[in-house]
C-alpha beads as a LAMMPS data file, in Angstrom:
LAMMPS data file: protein, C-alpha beads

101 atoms
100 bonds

1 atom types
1 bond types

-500.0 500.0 xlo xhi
-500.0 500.0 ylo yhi
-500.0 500.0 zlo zhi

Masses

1 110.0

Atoms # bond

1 1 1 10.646 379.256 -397.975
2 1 1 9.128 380.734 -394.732
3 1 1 5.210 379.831 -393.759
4 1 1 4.065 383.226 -393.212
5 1 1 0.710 384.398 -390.874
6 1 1 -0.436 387.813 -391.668
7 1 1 -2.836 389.342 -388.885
8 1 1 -4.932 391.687 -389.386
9 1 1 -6.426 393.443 -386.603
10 1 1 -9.796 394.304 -386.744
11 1 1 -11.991 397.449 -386.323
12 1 1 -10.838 399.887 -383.485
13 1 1 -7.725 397.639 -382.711
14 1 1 -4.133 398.186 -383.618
15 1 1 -1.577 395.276 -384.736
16 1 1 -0.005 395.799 -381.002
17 1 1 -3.242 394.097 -379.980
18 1 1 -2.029 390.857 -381.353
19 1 1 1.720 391.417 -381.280
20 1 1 1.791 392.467 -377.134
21 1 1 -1.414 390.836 -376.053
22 1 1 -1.382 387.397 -377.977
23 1 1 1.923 385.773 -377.077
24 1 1 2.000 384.438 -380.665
25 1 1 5.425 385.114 -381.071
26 1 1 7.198 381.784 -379.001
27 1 1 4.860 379.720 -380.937
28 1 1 5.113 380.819 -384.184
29 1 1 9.084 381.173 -383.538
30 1 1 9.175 377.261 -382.149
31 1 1 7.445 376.030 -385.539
32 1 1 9.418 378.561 -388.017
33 1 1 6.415 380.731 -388.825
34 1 1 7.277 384.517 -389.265
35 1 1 4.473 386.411 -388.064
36 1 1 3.096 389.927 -389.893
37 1 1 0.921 392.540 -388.313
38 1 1 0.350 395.359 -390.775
39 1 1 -1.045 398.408 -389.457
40 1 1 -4.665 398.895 -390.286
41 1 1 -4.382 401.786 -392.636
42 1 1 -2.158 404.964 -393.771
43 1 1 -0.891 407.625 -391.223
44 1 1 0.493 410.898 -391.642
45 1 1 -1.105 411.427 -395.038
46 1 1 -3.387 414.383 -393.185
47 1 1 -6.572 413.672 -395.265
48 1 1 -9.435 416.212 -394.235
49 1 1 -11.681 414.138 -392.043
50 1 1 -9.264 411.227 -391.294
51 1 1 -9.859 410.926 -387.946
52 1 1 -13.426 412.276 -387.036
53 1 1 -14.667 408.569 -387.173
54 1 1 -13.048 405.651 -385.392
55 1 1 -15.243 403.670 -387.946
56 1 1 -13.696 405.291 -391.676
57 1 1 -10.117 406.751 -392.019
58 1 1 -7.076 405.897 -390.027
59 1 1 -6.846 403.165 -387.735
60 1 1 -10.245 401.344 -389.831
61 1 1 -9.537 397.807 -390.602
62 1 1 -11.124 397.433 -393.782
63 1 1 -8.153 395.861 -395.890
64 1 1 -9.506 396.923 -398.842
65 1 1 -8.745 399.455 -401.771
66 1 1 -10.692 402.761 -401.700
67 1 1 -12.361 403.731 -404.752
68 1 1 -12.499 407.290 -403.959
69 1 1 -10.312 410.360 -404.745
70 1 1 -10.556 411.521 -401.554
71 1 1 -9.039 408.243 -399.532
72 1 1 -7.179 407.245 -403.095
73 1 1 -4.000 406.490 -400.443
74 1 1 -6.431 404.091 -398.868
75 1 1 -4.759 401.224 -401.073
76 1 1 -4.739 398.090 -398.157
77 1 1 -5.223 395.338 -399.617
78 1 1 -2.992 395.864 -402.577
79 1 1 -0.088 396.454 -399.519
80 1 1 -0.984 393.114 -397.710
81 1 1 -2.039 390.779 -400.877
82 1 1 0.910 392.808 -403.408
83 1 1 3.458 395.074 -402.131
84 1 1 4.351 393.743 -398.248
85 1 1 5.585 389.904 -399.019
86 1 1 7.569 391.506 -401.974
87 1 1 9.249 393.734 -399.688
88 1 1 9.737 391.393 -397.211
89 1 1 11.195 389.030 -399.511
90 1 1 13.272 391.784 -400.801
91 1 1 14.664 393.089 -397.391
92 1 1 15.017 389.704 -395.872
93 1 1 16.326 387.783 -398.889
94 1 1 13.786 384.529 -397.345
95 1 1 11.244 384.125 -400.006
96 1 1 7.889 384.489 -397.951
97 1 1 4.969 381.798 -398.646
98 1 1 1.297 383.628 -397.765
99 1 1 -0.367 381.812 -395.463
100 1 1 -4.366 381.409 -395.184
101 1 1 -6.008 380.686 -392.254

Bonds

1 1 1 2
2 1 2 3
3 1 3 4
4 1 4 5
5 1 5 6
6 1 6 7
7 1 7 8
8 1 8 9
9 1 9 10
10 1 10 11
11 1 11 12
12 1 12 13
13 1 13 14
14 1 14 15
15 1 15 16
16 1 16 17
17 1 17 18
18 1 18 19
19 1 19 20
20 1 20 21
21 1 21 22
22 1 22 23
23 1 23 24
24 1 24 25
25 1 25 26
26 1 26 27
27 1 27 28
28 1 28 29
29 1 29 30
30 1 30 31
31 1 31 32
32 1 32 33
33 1 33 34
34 1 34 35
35 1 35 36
36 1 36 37
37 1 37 38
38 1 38 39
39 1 39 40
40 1 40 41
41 1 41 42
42 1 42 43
43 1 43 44
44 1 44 45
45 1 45 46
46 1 46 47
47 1 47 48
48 1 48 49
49 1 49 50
50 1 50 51
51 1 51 52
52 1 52 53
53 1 53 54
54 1 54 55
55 1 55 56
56 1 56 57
57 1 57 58
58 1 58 59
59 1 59 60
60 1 60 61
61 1 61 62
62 1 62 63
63 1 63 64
64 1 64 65
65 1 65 66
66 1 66 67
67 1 67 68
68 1 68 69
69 1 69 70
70 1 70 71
71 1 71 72
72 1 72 73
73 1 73 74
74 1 74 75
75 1 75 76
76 1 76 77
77 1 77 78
78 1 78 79
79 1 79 80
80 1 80 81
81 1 81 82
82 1 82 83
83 1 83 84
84 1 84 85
85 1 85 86
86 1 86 87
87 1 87 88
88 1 88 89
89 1 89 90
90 1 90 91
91 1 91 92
92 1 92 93
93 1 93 94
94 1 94 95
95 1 95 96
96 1 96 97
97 1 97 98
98 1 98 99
99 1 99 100
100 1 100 101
């Protein structure tokens, strides 16, 4: 089983900001950790008003599941707790252990 550290970046920033700025990846490649950097939200879906904030809509770090029609794609942390170690597992074939920091 592979230790796994999810990131996730943070109002206004991106996951490049950890995977280019933080160097993470000799570390975490030395002690056998894989390392995941999901993006922040959806893109492409073309919701009206997706982008007139930098605080709500894509590229806002909220992790969490909207409870509105309007942003009903808006489904993060169901992707990062639910759907994203089962497809890693699945495209990987290493069973991935969440990690909490």
């Amino acid at each position: 089983m592979l230790p796994t550290l999810y990131w996730l970046s943070g109002l206004t920033c991106s996951d490049e900001n950890f995977t280019i700025k933080s160097g993470a990846q000799r570390a975490a490649s030395i002690e056998g950790v894989a390392l995941m950097a999901p993006a922040t939200s959806p893109r492409g879906l073309n919701v009206e008003g997706e982008a007139d904030s930098w605080d709500l809509g894509v590229g806002a770090g909220f992790y969490l599941n909207a409870t509105q029609e309007k942003w009903k794609n808006w489904q993060m942390y169901a992707y990062v707790v639910n759907e994203l170690p089962k497809l890693l597992s699945y495209n990987f074939q290493e069973p991935f252990i969440r990690t909490r920091c």
